[in-house]
N, C-alpha and C positions, 0 to 999 in steps of 0.2 A: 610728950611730942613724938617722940622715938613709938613706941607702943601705936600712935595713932596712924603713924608713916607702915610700920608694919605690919599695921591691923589691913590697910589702905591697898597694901601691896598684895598682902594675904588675898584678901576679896580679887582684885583687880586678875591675880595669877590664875584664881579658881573661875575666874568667869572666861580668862581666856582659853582656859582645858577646857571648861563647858563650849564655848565658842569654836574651838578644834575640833569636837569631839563631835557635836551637831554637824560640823560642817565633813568630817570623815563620814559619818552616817549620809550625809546628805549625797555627798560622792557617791556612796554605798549602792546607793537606791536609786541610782540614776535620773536624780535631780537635776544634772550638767551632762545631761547626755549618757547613751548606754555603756553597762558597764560589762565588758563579756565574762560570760560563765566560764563555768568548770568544763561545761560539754564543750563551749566553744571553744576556748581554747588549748582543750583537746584534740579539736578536729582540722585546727590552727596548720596550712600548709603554703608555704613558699611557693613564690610566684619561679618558676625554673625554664631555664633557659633548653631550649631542644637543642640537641648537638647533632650535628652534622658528621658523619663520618664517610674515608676513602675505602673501597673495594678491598685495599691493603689495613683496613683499622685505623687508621693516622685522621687525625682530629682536623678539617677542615676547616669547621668555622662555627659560629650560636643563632639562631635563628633567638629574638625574645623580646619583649617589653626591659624587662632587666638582667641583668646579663650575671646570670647565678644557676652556680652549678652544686647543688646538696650530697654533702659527705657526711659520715658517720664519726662516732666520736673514734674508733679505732682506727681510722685514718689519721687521727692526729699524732704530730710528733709529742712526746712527754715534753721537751722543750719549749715548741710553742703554747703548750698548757699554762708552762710554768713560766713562759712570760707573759701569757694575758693576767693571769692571775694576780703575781709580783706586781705591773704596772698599773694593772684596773681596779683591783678587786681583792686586796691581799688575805684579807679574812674568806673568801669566799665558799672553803669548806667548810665555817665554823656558822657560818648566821644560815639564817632558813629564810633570804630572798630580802632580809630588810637589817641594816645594819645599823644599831641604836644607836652605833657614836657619830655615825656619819648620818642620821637623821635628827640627832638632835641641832647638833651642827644648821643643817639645810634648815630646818624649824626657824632656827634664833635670824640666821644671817639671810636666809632667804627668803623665807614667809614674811617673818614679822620684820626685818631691816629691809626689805626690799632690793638683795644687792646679791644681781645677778653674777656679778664676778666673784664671789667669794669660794666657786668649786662646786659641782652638782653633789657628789657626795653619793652619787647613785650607784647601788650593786652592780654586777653584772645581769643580775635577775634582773635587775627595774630596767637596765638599757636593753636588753634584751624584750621586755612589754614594752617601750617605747618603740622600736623595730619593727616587732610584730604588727601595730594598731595606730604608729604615728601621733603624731598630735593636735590640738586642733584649737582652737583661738576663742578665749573666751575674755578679753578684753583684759582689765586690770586684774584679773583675777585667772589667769591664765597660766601663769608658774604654778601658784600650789594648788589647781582644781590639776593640772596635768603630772605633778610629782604625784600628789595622793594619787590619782589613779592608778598609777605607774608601779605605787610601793601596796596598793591592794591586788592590783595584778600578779606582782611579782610573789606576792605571799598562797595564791591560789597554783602559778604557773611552780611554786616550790612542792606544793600538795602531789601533783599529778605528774609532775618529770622526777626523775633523779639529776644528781649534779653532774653526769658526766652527758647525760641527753640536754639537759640546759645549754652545758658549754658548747655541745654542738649547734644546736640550735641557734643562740646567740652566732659563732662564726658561721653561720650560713645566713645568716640577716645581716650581720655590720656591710655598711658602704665603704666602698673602696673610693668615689670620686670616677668619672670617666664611665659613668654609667653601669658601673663593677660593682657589683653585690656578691658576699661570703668571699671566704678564705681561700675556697679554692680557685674561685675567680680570676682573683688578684694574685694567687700565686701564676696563675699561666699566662695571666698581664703582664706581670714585672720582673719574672723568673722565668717566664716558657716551660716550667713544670711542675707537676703534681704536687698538690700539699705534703702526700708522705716522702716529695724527695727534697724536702727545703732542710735549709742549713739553721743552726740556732741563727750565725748572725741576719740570714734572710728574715727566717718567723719575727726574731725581735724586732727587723726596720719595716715589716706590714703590720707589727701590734701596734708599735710606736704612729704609725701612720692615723690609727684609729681617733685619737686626740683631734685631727684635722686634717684633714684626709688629701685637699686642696693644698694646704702649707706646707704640707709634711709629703708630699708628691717627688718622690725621686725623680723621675723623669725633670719635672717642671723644675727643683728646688733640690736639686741633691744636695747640697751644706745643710741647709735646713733637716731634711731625711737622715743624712748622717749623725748630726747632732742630737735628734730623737732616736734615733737606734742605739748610740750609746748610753743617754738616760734609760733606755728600757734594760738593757745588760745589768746596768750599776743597780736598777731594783730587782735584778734576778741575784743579783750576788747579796745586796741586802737582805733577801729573803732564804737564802743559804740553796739559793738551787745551781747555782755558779762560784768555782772558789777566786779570790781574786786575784789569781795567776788567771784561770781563764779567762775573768772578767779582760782584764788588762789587755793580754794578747786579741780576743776578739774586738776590741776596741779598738785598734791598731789597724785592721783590716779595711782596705779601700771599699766605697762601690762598686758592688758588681751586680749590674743587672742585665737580663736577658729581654727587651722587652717586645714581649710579641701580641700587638693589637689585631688579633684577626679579621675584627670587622674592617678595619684598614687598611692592613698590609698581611693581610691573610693568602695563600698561595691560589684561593681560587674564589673569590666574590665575585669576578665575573658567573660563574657558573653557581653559585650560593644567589644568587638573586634568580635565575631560573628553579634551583632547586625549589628557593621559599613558593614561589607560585605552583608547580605543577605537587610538591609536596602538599598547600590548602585545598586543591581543589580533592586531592585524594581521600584527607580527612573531611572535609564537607560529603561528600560521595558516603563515607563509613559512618557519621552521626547521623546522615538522615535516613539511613538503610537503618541503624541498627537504635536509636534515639538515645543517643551518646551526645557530650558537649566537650568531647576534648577542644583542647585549643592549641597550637603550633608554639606561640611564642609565650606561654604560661606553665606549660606542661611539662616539661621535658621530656617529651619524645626524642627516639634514635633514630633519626634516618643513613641510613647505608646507601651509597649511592655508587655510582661506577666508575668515578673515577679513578685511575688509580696514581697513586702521590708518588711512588718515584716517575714516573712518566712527566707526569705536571711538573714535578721540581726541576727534571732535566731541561723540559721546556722551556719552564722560566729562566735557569740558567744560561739558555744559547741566547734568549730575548738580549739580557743583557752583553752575554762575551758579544754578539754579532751588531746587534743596531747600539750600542755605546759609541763604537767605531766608527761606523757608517753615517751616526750622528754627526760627528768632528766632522766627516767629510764633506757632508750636504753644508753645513753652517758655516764651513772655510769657501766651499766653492759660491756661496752667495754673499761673500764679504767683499768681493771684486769683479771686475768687467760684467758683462752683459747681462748677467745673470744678477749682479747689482741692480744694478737698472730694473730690469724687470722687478725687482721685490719691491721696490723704490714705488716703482708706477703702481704695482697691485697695491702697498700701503696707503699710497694716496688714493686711489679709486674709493677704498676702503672705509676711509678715513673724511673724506671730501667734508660731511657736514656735523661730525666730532669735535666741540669742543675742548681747550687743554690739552690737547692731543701730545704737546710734549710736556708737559707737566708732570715731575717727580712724584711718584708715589711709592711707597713702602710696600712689597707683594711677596709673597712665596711662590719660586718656581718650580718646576721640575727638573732635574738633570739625573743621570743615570750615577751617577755619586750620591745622588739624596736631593733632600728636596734644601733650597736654601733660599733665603732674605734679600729681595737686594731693593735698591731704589730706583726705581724705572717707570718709564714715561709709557703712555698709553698705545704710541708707536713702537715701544722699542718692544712691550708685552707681545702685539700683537704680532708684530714678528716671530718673535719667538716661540707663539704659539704655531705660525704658519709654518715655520721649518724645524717642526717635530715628525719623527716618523714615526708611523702609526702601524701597527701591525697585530693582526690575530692570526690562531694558532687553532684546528682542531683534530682529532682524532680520536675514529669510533673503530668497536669491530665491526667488520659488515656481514657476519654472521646471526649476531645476536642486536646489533644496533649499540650494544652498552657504548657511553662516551669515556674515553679514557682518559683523554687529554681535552681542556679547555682555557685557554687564555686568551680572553677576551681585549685585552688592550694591553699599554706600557704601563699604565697606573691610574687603579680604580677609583682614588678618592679625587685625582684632580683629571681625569681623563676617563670620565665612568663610560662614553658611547662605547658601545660592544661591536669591538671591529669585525667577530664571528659574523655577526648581522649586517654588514655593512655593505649595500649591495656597488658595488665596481663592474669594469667592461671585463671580462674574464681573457681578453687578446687569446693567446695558443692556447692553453688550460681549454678553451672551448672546443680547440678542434678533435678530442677525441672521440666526442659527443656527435660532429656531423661526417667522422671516419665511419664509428657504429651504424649512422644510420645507411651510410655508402653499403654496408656488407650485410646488413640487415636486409638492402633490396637487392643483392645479387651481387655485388662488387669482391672479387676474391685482391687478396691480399699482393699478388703479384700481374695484378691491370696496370696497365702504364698513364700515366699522366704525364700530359704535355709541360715543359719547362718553359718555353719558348715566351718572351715577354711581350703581354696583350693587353691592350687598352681600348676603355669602355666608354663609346664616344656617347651611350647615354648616361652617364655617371660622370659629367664632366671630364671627361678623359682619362678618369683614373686609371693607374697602373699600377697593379702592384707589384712590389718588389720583395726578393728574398731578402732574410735578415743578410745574409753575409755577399746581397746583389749578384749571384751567378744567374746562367742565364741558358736555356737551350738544353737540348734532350730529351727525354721522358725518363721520370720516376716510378719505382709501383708505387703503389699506395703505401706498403710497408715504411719502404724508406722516405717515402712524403712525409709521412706521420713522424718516425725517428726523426728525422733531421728538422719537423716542423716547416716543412718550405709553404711559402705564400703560393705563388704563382700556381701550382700545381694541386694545391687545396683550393682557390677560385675556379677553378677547371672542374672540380668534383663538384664544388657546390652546385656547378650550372648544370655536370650530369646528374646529379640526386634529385636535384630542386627543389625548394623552399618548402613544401606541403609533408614531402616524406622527412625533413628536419625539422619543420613546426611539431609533426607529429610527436616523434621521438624527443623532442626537447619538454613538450607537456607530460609525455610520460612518465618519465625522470623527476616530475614535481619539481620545476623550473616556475618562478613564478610572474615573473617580468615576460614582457610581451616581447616575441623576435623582429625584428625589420626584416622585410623581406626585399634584402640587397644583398648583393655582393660581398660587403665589404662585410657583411654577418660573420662570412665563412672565417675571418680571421678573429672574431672573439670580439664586436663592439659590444654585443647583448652583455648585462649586468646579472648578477648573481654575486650571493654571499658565497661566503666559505663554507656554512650550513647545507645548503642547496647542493655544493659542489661537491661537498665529504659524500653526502646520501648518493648522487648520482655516480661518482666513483666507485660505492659499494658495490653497483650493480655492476661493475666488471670483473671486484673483485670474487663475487658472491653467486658466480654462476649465472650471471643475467639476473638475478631474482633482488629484489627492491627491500628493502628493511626499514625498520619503524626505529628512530632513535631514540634512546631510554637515557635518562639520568639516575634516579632512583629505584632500591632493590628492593627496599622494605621499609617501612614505617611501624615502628612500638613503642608500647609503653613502657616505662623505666621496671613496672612487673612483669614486661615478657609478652603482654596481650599486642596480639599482631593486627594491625590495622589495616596495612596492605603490602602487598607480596606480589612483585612483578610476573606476569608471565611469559611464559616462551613464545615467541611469535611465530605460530604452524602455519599458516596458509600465505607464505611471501607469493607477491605479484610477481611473475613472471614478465619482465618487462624489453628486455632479449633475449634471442635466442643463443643458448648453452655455444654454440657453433661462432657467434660473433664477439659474446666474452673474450673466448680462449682463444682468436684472434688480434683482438683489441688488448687482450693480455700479452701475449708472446709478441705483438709491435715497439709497446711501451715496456716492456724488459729489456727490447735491444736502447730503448732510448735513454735507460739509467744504465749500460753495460757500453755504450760507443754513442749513445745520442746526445742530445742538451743535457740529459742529466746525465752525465760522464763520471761530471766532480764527487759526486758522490760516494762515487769511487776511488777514482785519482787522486782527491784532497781529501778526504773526510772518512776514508778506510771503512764505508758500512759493509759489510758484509754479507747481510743478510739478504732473501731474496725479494728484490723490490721491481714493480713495475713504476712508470712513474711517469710526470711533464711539466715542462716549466710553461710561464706566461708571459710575455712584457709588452705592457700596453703601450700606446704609441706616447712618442715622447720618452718613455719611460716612465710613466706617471706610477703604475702600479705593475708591482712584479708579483705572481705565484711562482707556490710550486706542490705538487702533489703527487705524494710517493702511497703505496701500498702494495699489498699480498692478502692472503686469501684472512691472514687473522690484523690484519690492521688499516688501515686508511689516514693518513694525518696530511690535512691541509693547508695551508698559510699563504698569505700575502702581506704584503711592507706596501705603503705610500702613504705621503702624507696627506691631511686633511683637502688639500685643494688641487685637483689635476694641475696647477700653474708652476706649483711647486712639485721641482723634481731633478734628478740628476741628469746632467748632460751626455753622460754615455753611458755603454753598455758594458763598460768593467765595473763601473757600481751601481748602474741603476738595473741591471736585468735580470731574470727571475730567475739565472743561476747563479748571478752574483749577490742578488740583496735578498731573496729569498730561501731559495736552494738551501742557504749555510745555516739557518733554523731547525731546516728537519733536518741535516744534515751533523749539527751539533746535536741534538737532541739524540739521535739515535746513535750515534759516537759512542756516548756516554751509555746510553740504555744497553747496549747490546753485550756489555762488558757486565753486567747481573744477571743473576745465573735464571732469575724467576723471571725476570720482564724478558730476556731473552727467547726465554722458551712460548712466552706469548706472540714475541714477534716473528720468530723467524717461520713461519708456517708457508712451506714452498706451495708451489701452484702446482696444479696436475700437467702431468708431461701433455703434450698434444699428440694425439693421435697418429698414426700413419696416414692417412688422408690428409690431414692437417696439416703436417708437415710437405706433405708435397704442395700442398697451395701454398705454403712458405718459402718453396727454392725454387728463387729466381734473384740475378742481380740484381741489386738495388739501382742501377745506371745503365740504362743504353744509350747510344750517342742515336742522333738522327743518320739515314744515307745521307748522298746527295742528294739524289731525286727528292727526297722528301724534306730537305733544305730548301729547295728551291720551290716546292710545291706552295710551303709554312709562309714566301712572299708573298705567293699571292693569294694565299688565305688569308693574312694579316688586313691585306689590302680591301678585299672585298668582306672581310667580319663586318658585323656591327650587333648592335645589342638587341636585334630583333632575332638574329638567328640565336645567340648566344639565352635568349628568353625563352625559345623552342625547345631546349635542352631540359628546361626547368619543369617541363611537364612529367608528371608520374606515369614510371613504365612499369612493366611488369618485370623480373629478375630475367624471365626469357627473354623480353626484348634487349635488355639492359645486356647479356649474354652476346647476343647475335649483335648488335650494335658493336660490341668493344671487337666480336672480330674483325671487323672490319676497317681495322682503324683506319689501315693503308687508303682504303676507298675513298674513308669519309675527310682524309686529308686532300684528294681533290674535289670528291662533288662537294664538299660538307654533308650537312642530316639530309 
């Protein structure tokens, strides 16, 4: 009986080898699908993420499908070697890709018991073929048709690599979870650095992670993560690469991670989503010129772009020291009286055919501490989205165009609109634009404009007033501009008039339509912060207009350059050199004794800046815009809805809420020795001509006679003669006109 059971067994074992052995050949031959060759995977390459870098080298951000960056085996630490090895793969210098013990193993309990939890049992070699070529579903038969491939794989990929190109190979394929691929990935995920500067106990808690990448997630699950980083130590010590004094002590050691998600909380996504577009269209341009198939988010391409990362980082930092603050204050002053009321009413308007409107929900918000959990009603969100302040941030050269600075919002993942882009009423920020055009047709810097308060009985009676409501005299233009006064910029607009501002404002690549009113001259017309940096350059820039650039170069990871920025030779002359350096020496007195004062007085910049603030009515939206001959940086604060806004001018005005942006930014900049020497680039002295169009008081009082006269001009104005004014003169007329002021205060034009 015995004898017949063994004979039984005998037969039954050797049909099952026959049975394996057919079915290994049957793998072989690509009966379940193709099996890749020796060529292929050979020619076997990593899907790699293109890296973004700053003007300064500092690592931006990954443009990619999957987010893997490929290193060499000699970038790895001996440590982290010696812990994949210990925890994965203990024999893995001794078997050549297939491990009998641990494949007999997989045979009995996995094939033939069908029991997927008894351990894969798989080399490094064979996870490393699964990585490469994935898996793929072949029903009941899907575990051992994907192991045998994986360990005929593995025994080919042993032929054609050695085992230190293996090991690399493999850590540049393992997934990290979170869209992370390879080691180095994840080391600048979870660490913020370099594979060769990780720590044993770092390397150990991203090997230990590899088990399950999800569970074993520091960020998500750190008990879990620590607890697999010390199992990885204890099989580094078991395998004598740690002694168990070290073992001990490093096991002792808290969490420490660094965790820097760039696509998330990266210092410049705002401007990494312009990059990835204007970066495709470059390499589309180079493929079909040269019948090339690079790809941006496959390839790992270098792109070098212009901005430069301490400038951004300081930027980002004032974002927060400045509007954290200013946040408290907006969100206290609408917790009570009128301005309650008001949220109150705009909530309900809002909300009028919203269901559940106060109904609990669980949401993540933003606050300038981080973002937190809370449970809140549909009202109480919505709120707190309406009194968020929102603010972008830019700065180009306006020599070259490079952008150096870009912060598009307070936070990209939950506040992606790009406030750069966000077209607003530009209030004062606009009037340098219809100063220029005043001296562009003949207007010198020391013509007087009337003070005197007038009202437009075709404009429903408007009057405008000065921000600080004085009243009477004449201004020149100089000090109109410095001190920003209303009254006495509606007076120019009517002598310039609208056609020679239309002009000049299209020139400037303005792209929003002007109104042709009155009330223009004070800044209703809209414009981005984009719009507003470029047409700034042209003062800084000698009149001459510049093309903005983000990117310097594009290459391949061997050095083949794809594209290479060039110098922009033929700038559009867009004013004249004579009304620049006017337009410049006005707004120098205006950051040295004008609105922007503070500048100075609070914020100790130093360097030489021309500049102007903005504050739209209400307060709704404040700029401010500083430069010189090598910089331009422009900004505005408000929140998403003109309704919401601060009720005065100690926090809502463009020296108060914006001003202290570039104001902190360059604080800090100016005190490095390199960003320094980019910024402080003085302006050219003006001329001896120039300066005598410059000296003149900025205030003369009226006589009497001409007190008495401004009666009964008041009296007999209206908006018909005040529209006569608006017709285009020639510089001589406009010349022989302004002598005459005395005259044309009794006949008028």
């Amino acid at each position: 009986m015995f004898k017949k059971i063994l004979k039984f067994s005998l037969k039954a074992f050797l049909v099952l080898l026959l049975i394996i052995f057919l079915f290994v050949v049957a793998v072989n031959y690509g009966i379940f699908g193709h099996l890749y060759t020796k060529e292929e995977i050979s020619e076997f390459s990593n899907e790699t993420a293109s890296l973004v870098y700053s003007n300064d080298d500092r690592l931006l951000g990954k443009i990619f499908d999957e987010n893997r960056t490929n290193i060499t085996f000699e970038q790895l630490p001996d440590y982290l070697v010696n812990a994949l090895v210990a925890t994965e793969d203990a024999r893995y210098f001794e078997h050549e890709g297939i491990d009998s013990r641990s494949l007999i193993r997989v045979l009995i309990k996995t094939v033939i018991l069908n029991n997927r939890s008894s351990g894969g049992g798989s080399t490094i070699t064979q996870q490393l073929a699964k990585n490469m070529y994935g898996r793929k579903s072949f029903g009941p038969l899907t575990m051992p048709i994907n192991k045998t491939k994986e360990a005929l794989l593995a025994n080919r990929i042993e032929e054609i690599f050695n085992k230190k190109e293996i090991l690399s190979l493999y850590l540049n394929t393992v997934p990290f979870g979170e869209n992370v691929f390879g080691i180095e990935a994840a080391s600048r995920r979870f660490f913020n650095k370099g594979v060769e500067e990780l720590k044993i106990e770092e390397s150990s808690l991203l090997v230990g992670m590899l088990k399950a990448n999800t569970y074993y997630n520091p960020r998500l699950y750190p008990d879990h993560a620590l607890q697999r980083r010390n199992v990885v130590l204890s099989q580094m010590q078991k395998y004598e690469y740690l002694s168990n004094s070290e073992k001990d002590s490093l096991q002792k050691l808290p969490l420490k991670l660094d965790y820097a998600n760039l696509e998330s909380i990266g210092p410049a996504n705002y401007f990494l989503v312009h990059v990835k577009k204007r970066a495709k269209h470059f390499i589309d341009q180079y493929n079909e010129k040269n019948n090339t198939e690079w790809n941006l988010e496959k390839d790992g391409l270098i792109i070098r772009t212009t901005l430069n990362s301490a400038l951004q980082n300081d930027a980002l930092n004032s974002f927060k020291s400045h509007l954290s603050v200013r946040q408290k204050q907006l969100a206290k002053q609408y917790k009570s009286g009128e301005s309650k009321k008001q949220l109150t009413e705009l909530l309900n308007r809002q909300l009028k055919n919203v269901k559940g409107a106060d109904e609990l929900k669980k949401q993540e918000l933003f606050s300038w501490n981080g973002f937190y959990t809370d449970s809140i009603s549909k009202r109480d969100s919505l709120a707190h989205s309406l009194l968020l302040l929102h603010a972008g941030m830019i700065a180009l050269d306006p020599e070259n165009g490079n952008i150096l600075i870009y912060v598009g919002g307070i936070d990209h993942l939950s506040q992606p609109y790009d406030q750069v882009l966000a077209r607003r009423q530009m209030a004062s920020s606009f009037k340098p634009i219809l100063y220029a055009a005043a001296i562009e047709e003949g207007y010198g810097p020391c013509d007087y404009l009337d003070n005197d308060t007038i009202t437009l009985t075709d404009h429903e009676g408007w009057s405008p007033e000065n921000y600080d409501h004085t009243t009477g005299g004449n201004y020149s233009i100089a000090a109109a501009l410095k001190k920003s006064l209303n009254i006495p910029t509606v007076n120019l607009y009517f002598d310039v008039g609208f056609e020679s501002l239309d002009y000049l404002w299209k020139k400037l690549g303005f792209k929003n339509e002007l109104n042709n009113s009155p009330a223009t001259a004070l800044g209703t017309g809209e414009a981005n912060l984009y719009e507003t940096a470029i047409a700034y350059s042209v003062f800084a820039n000698d009149g001459k207009m510049i093309s903005p650039r983000m990117i310097l170069s594009i290459e391949t990871s061997a050095g083949e350059i794809i594209y290479i920025a060039e110098e922009e030779n033929n700038k559009a002359q867009i004013i004249e050199s004579r009304s620049s350096a006017l337009i410049n020496a006005i707004l120098q007195n205006a950051i040295d004794a004008g609105t922007g004062v503070a500048m100075r007085s609070k914020y100790g910049v130093k360097l030489p800046l021309a500049g102007k603030t903005g504050t739209s009515q209400n307060y709704s939206d404040a700029w401010f815009i500083a430069y010189n001959p090598g910089i331009v940086i422009a900004t505005r604060v408000g929140a998403s809805s003109p309704s919401i806004h601060f009720n005065n001018g100690a926090y809502g005005s463009g020296s108060h809420l914006a001003l202290p942006l570039i104001g902190l930014t360059l604080q800090t900049a100016q005190r490095d020795k390199k960003v320094n020497k980019l910024l402080k680039t003085p302006f050219e002295d003006l001329s001896f001509e120039l300066e005598e169009e410059m000296d003149c008081p900025d205030y003369r009082e009226d006589t009497g006679i001409e007190k008495l006269l401004d009666i009964f001009r008041k009296e007999a104005s209206n908006e018909a003669d005040r529209s006569k004014k608006g017709k285009k003169k020639t510089s001589k007329q406009k010349k022989k006109k302004k002598k005459k002021g005395f005259f044309k205060k009794i006949f008028g034009n």
